[in-house]
MIKOL-321776 format. One record per residue: residue in one letter; y, x, z of N, C-alpha, C in turn. Coordinates in steps of 0.2 Angstrom, whole numbers, padded with zeros to 4 digits, always signed. Atoms other than C-alpha are relative to their C-alpha. Layout:
% residues N
AYXZYXZYXZ ...
% end
This chain:
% residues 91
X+0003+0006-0002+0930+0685+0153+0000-0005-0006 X-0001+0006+0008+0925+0672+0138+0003-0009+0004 X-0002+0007-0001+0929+0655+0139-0004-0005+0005 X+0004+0002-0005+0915+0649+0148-0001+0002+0005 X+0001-0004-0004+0916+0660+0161+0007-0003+0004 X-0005+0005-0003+0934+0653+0165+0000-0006-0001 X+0000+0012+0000+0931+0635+0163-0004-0003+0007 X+0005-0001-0006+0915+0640+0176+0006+0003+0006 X-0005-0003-0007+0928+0649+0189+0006-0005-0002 X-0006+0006-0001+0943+0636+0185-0004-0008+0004 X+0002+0007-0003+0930+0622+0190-0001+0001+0007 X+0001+0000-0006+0925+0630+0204+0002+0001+0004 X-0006+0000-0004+0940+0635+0212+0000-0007+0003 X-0004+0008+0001+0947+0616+0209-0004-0003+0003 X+0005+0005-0003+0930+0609+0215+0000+0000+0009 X+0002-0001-0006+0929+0619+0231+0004+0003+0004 X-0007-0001-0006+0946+0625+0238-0001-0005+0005 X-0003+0003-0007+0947+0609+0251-0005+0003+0002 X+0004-0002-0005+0931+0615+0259+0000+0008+0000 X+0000-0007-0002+0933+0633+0258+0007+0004+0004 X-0008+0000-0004+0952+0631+0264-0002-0002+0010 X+0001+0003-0009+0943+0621+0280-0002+0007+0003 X+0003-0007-0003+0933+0636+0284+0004+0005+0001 X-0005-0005-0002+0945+0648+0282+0003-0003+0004 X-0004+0002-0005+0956+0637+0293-0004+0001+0007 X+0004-0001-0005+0941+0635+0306-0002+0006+0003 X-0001-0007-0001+0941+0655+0305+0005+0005+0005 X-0004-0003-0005+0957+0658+0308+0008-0005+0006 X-0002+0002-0005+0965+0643+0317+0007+0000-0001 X-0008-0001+0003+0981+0645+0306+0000-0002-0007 X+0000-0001+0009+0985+0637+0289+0001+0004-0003 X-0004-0004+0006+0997+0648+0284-0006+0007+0000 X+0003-0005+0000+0984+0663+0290-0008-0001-0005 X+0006+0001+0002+0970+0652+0283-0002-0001-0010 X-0003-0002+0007+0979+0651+0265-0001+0006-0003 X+0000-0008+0000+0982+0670+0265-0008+0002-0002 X+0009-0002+0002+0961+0672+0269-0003-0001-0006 X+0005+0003+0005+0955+0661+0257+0005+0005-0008 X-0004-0004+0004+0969+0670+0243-0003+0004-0001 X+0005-0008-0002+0963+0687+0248-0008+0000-0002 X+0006-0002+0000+0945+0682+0247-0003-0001-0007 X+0001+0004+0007+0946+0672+0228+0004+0007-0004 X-0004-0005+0005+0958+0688+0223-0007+0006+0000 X+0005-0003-0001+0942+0699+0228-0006-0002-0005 X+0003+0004+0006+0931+0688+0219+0001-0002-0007 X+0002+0001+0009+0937+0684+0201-0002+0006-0001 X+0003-0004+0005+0936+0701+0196-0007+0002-0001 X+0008+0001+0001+0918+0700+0199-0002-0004-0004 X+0004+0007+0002+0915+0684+0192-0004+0000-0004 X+0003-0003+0007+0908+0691+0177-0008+0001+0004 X+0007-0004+0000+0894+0700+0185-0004-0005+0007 X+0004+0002-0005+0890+0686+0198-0008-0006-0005 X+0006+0003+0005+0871+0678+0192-0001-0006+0004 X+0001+0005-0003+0870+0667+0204+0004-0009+0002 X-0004+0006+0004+0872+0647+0201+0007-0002+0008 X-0005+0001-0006+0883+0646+0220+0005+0009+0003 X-0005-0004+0000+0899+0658+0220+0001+0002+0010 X-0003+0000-0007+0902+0655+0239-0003+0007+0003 X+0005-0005-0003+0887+0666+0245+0006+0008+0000 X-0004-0005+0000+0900+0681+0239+0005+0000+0002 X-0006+0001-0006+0915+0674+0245+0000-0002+0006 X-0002-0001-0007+0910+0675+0262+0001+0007+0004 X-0002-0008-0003+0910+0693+0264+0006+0002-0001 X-0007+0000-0003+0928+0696+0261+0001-0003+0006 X-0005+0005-0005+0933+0681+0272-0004+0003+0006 X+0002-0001-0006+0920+0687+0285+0006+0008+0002 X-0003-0005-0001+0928+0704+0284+0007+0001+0001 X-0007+0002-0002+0944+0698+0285+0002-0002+0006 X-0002+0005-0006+0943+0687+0298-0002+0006+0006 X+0001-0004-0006+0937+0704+0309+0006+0003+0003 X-0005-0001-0002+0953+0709+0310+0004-0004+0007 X-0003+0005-0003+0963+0704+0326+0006-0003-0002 X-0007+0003+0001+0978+0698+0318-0001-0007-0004 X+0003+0007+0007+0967+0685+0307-0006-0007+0005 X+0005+0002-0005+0954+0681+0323+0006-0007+0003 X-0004+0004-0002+0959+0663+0330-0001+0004+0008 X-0001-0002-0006+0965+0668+0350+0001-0009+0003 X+0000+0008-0006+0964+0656+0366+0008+0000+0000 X-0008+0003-0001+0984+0658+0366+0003-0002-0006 X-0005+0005+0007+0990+0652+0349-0004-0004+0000 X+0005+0007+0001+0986+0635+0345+0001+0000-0006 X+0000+0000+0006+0983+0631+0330+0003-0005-0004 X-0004+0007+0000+0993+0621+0318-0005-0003-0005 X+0003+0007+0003+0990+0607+0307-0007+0003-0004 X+0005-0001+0006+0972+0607+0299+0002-0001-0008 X+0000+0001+0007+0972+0606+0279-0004-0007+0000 X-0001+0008+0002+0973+0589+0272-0010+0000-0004 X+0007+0000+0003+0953+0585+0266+0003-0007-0005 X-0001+0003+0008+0955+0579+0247-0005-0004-0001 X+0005+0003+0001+0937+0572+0249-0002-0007+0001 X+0001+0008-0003+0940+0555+0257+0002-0006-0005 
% end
């Protein structure tokens, strides 16, 4: 990975973590669970980063998180409640 290719994946991490943290949270209804997803799905993603051509990364990070979130141990359920939302950095 050249120099620009991480400067493009450090911006876009740091840009778009709070709203892909919310979603992963809206997934699965747990920070800590919602933490883990989003980790899982960005650890799937860099090592592609190279061969992604398209200007919006998300589009490929939603297949891990989709895939992940199949699982029942990641699936939000009607008897756990959820805890605290993730703090939106955007305000």
């Amino acid at each position: 990975m050249d120099e620009d290719e991480r400067a493009r994946l450090a911006e876009f991490v740091t840009g778009r973590t709070p709203a892909l943290m919310q979603v992963a949270y809206l997934l699965t209804g747990d920070r800590h669970a919602a933490e883990d997803l989003l980790q899982s799905a960005l650890a799937k993603t860099i090592p592609r980063w190279r061969t992604l051509r398209h200007a919006d990364p998300e589009g490929y990070l939603r297949t891990p998180r989709r895939r992940a979130t199949a699982g029942p141990e990641t699936v939000r359920s009607e008897s756990r409640q959820p805890s605290v939302p993730p703090a939106r950095q955007d305000r």
